[in-house]
C-alpha positions in Angstrom: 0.0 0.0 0.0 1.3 3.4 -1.0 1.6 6.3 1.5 -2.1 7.4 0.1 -4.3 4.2 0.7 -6.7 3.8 -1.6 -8.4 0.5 -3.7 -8.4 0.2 -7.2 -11.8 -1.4 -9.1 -11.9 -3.3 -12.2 -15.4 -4.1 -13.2 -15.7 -7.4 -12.6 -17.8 -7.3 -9.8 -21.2 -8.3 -9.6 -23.6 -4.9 -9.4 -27.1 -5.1 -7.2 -29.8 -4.0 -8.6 -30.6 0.2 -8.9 -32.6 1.8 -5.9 -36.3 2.4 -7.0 -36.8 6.0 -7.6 -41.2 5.1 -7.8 -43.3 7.9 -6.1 -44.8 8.1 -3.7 -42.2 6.7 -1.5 -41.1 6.8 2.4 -38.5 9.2 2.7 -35.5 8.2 3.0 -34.4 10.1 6.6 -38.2 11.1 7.5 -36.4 12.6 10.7 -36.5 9.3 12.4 -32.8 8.7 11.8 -31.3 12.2 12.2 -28.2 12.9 10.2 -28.1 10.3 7.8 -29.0 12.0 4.9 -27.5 15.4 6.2 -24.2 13.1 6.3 -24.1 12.2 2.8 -25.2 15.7 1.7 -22.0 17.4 3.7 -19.7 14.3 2.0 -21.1 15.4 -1.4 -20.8 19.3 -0.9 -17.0 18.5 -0.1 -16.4 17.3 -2.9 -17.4 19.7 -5.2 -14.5 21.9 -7.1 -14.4 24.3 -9.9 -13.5 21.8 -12.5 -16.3 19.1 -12.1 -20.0 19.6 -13.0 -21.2 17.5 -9.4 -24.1 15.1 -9.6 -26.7 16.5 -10.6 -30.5 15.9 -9.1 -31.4 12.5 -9.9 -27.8 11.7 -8.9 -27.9 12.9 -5.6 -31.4 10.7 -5.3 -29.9 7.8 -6.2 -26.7 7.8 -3.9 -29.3 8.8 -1.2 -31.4 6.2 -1.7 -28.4 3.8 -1.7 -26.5 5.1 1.4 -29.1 5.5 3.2 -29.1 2.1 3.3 -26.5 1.9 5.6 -26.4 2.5 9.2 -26.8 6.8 10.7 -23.8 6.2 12.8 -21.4 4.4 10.1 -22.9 7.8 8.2 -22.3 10.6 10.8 -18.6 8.2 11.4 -17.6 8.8 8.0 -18.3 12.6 7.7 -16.6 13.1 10.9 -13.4 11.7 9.2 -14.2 14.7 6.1 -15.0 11.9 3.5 -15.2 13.7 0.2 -17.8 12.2 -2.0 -17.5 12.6 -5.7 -19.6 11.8 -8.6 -17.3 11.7 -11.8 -19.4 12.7 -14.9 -18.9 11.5 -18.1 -15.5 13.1 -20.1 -14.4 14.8 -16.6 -10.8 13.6 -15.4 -9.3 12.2 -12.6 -6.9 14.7 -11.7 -9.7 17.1 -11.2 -10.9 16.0 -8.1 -7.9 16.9 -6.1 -7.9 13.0 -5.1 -4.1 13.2 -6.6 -1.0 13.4 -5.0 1.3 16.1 -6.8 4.6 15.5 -6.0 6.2 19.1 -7.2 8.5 19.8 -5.6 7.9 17.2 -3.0 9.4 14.0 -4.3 13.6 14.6 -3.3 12.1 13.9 0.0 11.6 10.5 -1.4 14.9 9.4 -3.0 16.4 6.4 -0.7 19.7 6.0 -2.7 21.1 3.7 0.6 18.5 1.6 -0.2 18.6 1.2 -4.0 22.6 0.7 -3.0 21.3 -2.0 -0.7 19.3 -3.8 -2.9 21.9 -3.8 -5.6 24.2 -5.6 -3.6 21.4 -8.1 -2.6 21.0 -8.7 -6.1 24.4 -9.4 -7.2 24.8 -13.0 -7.1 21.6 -12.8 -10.1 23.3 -10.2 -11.8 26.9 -11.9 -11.6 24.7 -15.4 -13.6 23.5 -13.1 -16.3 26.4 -11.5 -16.9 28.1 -15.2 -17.3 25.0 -17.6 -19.3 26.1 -18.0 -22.6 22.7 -19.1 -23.7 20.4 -15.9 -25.0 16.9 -17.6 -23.8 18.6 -18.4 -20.4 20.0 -15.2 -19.9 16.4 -14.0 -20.7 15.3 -15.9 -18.4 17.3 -14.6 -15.8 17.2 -11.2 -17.2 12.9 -11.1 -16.1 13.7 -13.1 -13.2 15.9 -9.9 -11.6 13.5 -7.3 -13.1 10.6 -9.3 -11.5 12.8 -9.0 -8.0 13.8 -5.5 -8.0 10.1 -4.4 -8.3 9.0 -6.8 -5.4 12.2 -5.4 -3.5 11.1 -1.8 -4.3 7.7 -1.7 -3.3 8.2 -3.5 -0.2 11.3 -0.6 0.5 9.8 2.6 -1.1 12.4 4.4 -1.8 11.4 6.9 -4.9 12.2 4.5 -7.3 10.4 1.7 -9.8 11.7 -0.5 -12.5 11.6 0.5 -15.8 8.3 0.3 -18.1 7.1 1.5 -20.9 3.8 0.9 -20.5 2.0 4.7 -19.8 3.4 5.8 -22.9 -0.2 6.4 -23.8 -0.7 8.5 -21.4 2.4 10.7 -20.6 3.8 10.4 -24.3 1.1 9.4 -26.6 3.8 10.8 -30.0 6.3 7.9 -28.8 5.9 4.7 -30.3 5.5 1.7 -27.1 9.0 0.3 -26.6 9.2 -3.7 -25.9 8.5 -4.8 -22.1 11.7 -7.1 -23.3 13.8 -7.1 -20.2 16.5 -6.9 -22.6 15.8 -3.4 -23.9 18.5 -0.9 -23.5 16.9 2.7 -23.7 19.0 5.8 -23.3 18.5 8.5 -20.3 16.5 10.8 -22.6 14.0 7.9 -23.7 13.4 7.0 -20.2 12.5 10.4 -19.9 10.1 10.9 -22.6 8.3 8.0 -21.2 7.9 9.6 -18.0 6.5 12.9 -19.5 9.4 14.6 -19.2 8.8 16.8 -22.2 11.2 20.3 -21.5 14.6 20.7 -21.0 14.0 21.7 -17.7 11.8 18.6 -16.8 14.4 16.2 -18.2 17.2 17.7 -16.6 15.2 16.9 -13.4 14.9 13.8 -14.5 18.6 12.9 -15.2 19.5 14.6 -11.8 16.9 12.0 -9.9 18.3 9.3 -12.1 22.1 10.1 -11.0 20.9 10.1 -7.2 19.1 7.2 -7.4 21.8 5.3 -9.1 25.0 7.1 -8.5 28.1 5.0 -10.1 26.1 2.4 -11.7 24.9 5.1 -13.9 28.3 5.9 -15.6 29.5 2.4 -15.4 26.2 1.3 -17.9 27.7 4.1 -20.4 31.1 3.2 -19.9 29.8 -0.4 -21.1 28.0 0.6 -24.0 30.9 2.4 -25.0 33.4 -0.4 -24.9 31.1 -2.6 -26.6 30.3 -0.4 -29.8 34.0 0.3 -29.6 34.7 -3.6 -30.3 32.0 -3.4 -32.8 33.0 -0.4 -34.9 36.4 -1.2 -34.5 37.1 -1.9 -38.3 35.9 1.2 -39.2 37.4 4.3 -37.3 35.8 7.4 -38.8 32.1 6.3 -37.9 33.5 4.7 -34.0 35.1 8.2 -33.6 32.0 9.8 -34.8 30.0 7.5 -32.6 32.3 8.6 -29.3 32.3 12.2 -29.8 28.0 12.0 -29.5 28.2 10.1 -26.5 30.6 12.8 -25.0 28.3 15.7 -25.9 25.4 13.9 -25.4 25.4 10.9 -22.9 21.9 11.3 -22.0 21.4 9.4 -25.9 23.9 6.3 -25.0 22.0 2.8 -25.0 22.0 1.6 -21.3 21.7 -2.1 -20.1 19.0 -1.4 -17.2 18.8 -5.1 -15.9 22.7 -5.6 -16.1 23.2 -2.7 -14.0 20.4 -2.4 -12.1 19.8 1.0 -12.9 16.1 2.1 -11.7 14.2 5.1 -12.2 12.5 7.9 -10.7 9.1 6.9 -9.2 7.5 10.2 -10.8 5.6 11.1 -13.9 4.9 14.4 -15.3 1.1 14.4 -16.0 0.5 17.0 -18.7 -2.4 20.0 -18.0 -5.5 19.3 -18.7 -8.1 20.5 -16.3 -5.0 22.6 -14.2 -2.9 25.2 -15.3 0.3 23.2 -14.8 1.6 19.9 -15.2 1.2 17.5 -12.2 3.9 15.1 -11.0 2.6 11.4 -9.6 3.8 8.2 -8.8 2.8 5.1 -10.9 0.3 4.4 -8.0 -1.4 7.8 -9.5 -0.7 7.0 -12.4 -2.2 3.7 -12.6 -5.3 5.3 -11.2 -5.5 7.9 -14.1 -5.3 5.0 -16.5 -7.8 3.1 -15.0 -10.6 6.2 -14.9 -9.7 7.3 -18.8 -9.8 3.5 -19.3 -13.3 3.7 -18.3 -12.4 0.6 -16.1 -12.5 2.1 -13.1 -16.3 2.9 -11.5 -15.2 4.2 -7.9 -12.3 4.5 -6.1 -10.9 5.6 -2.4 -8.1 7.9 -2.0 -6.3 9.0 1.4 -4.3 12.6 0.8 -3.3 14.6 3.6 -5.3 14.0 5.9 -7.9 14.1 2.8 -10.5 11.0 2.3 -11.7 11.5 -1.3 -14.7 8.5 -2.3 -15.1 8.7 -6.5 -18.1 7.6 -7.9 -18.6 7.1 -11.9 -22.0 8.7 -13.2 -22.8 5.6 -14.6 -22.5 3.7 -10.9 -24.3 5.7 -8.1 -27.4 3.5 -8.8 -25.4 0.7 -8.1 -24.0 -1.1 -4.9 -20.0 1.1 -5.9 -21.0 3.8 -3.2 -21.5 1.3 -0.2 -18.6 -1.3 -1.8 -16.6 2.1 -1.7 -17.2 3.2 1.6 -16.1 -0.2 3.1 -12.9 1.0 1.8 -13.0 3.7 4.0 -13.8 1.8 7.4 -11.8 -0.8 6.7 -8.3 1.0 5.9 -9.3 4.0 8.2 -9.5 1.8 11.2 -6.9 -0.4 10.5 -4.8 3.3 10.5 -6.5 4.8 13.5 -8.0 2.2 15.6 -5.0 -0.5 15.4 -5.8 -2.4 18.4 -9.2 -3.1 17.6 -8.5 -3.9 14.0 -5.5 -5.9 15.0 -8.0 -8.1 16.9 -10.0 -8.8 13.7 -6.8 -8.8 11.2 -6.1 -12.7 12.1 -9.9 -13.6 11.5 -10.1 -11.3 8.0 -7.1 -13.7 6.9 -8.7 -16.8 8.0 -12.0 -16.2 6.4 -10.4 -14.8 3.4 -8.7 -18.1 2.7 -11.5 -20.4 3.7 -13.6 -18.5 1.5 -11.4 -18.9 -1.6 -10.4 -22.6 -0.3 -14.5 -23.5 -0.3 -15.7 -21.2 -3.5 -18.2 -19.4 -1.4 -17.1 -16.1 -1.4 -20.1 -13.6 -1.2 -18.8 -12.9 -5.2 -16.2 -13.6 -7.4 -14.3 -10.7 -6.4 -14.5 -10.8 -3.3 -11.6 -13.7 -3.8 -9.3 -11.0 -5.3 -7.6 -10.0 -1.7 -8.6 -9.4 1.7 -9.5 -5.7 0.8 -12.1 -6.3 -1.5 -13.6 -9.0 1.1 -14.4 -6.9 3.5 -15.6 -4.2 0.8 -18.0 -6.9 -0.9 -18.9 -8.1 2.6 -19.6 -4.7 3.3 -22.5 -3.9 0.1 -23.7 -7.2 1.0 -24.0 -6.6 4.2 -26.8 -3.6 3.8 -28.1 -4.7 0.0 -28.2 -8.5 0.5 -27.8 -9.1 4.3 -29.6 -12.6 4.2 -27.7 -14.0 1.7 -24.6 -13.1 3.3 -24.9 -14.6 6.4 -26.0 -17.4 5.1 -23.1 -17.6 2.8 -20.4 -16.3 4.9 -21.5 -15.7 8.4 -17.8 -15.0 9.2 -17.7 -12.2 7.2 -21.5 -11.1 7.9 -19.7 -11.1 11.9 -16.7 -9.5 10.7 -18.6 -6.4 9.1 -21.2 -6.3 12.1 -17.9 -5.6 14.4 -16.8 -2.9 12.0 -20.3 -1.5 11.9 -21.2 -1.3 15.9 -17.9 0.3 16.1 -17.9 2.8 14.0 -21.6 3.8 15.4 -19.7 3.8 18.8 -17.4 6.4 17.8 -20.0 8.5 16.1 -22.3 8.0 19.4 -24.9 6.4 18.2 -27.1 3.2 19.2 -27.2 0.6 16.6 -29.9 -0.8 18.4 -31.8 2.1 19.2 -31.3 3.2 15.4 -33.3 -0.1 14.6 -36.3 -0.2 16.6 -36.8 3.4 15.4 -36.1 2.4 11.7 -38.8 -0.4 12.5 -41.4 1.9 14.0 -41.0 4.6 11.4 -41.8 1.8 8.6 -44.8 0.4 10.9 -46.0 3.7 10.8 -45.6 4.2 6.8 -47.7 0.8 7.1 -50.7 1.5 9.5 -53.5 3.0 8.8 -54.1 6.9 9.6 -56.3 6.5 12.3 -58.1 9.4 14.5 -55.4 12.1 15.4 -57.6 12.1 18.8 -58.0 9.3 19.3 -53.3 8.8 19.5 -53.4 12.0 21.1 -55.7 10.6 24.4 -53.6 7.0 23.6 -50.5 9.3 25.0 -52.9 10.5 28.0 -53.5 7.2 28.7 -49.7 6.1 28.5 -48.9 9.1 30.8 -51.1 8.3 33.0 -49.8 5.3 33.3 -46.7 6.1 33.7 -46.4 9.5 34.5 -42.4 9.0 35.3 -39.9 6.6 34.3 -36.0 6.7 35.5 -33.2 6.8 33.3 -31.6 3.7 31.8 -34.5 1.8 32.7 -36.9 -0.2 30.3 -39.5 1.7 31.3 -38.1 4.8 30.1 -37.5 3.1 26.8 -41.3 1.7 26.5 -42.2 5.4 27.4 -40.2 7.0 24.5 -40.5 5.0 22.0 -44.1 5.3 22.9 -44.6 8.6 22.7 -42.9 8.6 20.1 -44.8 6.3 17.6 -47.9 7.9 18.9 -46.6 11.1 17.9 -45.7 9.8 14.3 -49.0 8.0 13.8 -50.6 11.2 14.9 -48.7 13.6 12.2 -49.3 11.2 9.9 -53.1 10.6 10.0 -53.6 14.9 10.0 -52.0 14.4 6.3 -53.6 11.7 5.5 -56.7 13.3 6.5 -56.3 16.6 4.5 -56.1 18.5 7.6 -53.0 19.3 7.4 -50.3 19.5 4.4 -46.9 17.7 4.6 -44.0 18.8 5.7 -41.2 19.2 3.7 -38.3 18.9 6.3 -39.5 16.5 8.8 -37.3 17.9 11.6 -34.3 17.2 13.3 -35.2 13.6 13.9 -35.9 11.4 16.8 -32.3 9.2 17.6 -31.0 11.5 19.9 -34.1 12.5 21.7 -35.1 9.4 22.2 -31.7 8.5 23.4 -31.6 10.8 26.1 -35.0 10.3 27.1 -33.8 6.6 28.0 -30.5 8.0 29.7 -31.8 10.6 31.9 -35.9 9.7 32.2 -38.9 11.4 31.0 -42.0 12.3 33.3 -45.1 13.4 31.8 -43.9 16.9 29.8 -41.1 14.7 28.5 -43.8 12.4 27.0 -45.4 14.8 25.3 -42.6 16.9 24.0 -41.2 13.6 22.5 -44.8 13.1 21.1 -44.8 16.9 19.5 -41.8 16.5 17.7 -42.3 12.7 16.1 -45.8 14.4 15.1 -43.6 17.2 13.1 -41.7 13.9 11.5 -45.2 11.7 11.0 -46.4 14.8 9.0 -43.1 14.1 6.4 -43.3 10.2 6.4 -44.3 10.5 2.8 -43.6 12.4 -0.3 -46.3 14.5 -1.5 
């Protein structure tokens, strides 16, 4: 994982069906479950910018009909940790979300040359048997073998340097026809460049100056080979190996070097031509991969960590599917795993175990939720609010697994999962039930008072009180609607969670009854879209 975390997808995943946008329709919040929709409205408002459109209305519908799906406090968890939620139209490009990370300026601060020394030395003993095989398809061989090793080695010791490739020439220098991945390619300083975007002088002079960092005497001793060897070979003919010489004196940066002889590695940074900006960016080929994938159109969301920065991409053509909720198990899973290590080093055993029985046994929730343990937890996590059933039934170690990230996620955000529920549950009863009398609830609640005119905090009474009320209250707002005696309400309030809540910590007495009562009567007047 690079220094910003973040998941790549590939679609290859298995997509839920859209939300229903049919009217009329419960509202989503209704004010039962304060916050959750005011969560995923301050995520979205984030993450608008000057250079993208934003969704637009039926957008913003359909991601709230999806996240609201998922639990108020994983909701209110995730905007407290400034989750900016994108919606990437069609034509607009990555780096204009501000999701990047431009290293300008930055990226000396990354150059290990210690370590590249290091890891030349571990590699001598290879290097030493290609140098020595005779045979060309062994050396070859041998030749991929290293290359393969020296990228392992480098991304598990980041040290501002990759391997060699070729392969973003369409992005960073689209004129340049694609060298050979061939191991036993031999491109000068200047083409290594090019393929890195390094377009002006000054940019590959930059370049060059990284390059001799990075690789300090290795550098000159790959020229100083190339020399000797087109010396034996233009050694019967003088006037063109003098010719030859005096180029690679006044221009070295065009001399053939033997990358996997030498190990000789490159800057890990790309310049990213303007687009959207006014200048050129410079990423690393986790970026860069990233800016591939979205033009590629095989990207349809994405998680980015910058600088303290959580930035959750959607593709236009996704927020109707399960991408947003996949995405922002993404969030909780790498978050916590960062900021809550002891907890998520108590589940870190069990992801692995269930991970590996799942691909053992073929029962993974979907096929990519094989790919790694990331995008297992992620899949368990869409599942886990689209498709609950199925996934405990399927894999009840990962329906537990997500449950344990859930509850504590609505723990830090200070909410009751449980409380959430039954009040979830009651508003839907009320959707269901018929309007009834408004009177008739009203002298229901004088009945319960009198009943129980005072109930002490924490207490189940005080819970059967409030809830009480509460439903009453709904049912009551509601049935005046219904009724034609009143209209609806277009904002149903500040919702009834926390109210409730307290009612249950600290006791209600007969004015607490009511007052609860009064305001789920301002929600049951919004249960329902006009």
């Amino acid at each position: 994982m690079s220094a910003a975390a973040y998941t790549r997808k590939v679609i290859i995943r298995r997509s839920l069906a859209p939300a229903s946008l049919s009217k009329p329709r419960p509202r989503a919040d209704s004010g039962v479950e304060s916050g959750k929709l005011e969560a995923v409205h301050t995520m979205l408002d984030r993450g608008l910018t000057p250079q993208l459109k934003g969704p637009d209305e039926e957008q913003r519908s359909l991601l709230d009909a999806r996240l609201s799906r998922v639990d108020r406090g994983v909701l209110l968890w995730a905007e407290a940790q400034g989750v900016r939620l994108q919606v990437l139209q069609s034509g607009e490009e990555l780096d204009a979300t501000g999701a990047l990370r431009d290293l300008t300026g930055k990226f000396e601060q990354r150059l290990k040359p210690d370590t590249v020394e290091k890891l030349h030395e571990h590699l001598q003993p290879l290097t030493e048997r290609i140098r020595a095989e005779k045979d060309p398809d062994k050396a070859l061989s041998l030749r991929r073998q290293k290359r393969n090793q020296l990228a392992e080695l480098l991304t598990l010791n980041p040290c501002g340097a990759a391997v060699f490739t070729p392969a973003f020439a369409p992005i960073l220098a689209p004129g340049i026809s694609s060298l050979s991945a061939d191991p036993g390619e031999t491109p000068t300083l200047k083409a290594m460049a090019m393929y890195h975007g390094a377009d002006s002088p000054e940019e590959q002079a930059q370049f060059f100056s990284w390059m001799e960092s990075l690789n300090g005497e290795r550098l000159a001793q790959a020229r100083q080979a190339t020399v000797e060897e087109k010396s034996r070979m233009l050694a019967s003919r003088p006037e063109a190996l003098q010719a030859w010489l005096r180029q690679a004196e006044e221009h070295p940066e065009l001399v053939p070097l033997d990358v996997t002889a030498h190990t000789l590695v490159v800057p890990d940074a790309h310049y990213l031509g303007a687009n959207s900006r006014e200048q050129t960016m410079l990423l690393d080929r986790s970026d860069l991969v990233s800016v591939e994938g979205w033009r590629n159109g095989d990207f349809r969301g994405q998680w980015f960590f910058l600088e303290g920065k959580t930035n959750l991409l959607i593709r236009d053509s996704a927020v109707e599917l399960d991408t947003p909720v996949h995405e922002l198990g993404h969030v909780i899973d790498m978050t916590l795993e960062k900021d809550a290590p002891q907890f998520y080093g108590s589940l870190r055993p069990r992801i692995e175990k269930a991970h590996y029985q799942a691909r053992l046994n073929g029962n993974a929730i979907t096929s990519y939720a094989m790919a790694n343990r990331r995008e297992y937890i992620a899949e368990g996590f869409a599942a886990f609010y689209e498709t609950p059933a199925e996934l405990r039934k399927i894999d009840p170690e990962l329906f537990g697994l997500v449950e344990e990230m859930v509850e504590f996620c609505c723990r830090q955000a200070g909410a009751d999962r449980v409380l959430d529920q039954k009040l979830q549950k009651m508003w839907k009863d009320a959707v269901a039930t018929a309007p009834g009398e408004p009177a008739a609830l009203r002298a229901q609640l004088e009945q319960q008072v009198q009943t129980c005119p005072k109930a002490d905090g924490l207490s189940s009474t005080a819970m059967a009180a409030a809830l009480g009320a509460s439903r009453l209250g709904l049912l009551a707002g509601a049935a005046d609607v219904a009724l034609g005696l009143l209209p609806a309400l277009a904002s149903p309030g500040p919702g009834l969670a926390d109210p409730v809540q307290q009612a249950y910590r600290e006791g209600l007495d007969a004015e607490g009854q009511r007052r609860l009562f009064d305001l789920a009567y301002q929600s049951g007047r919004g249960l329902l879209l006009a």
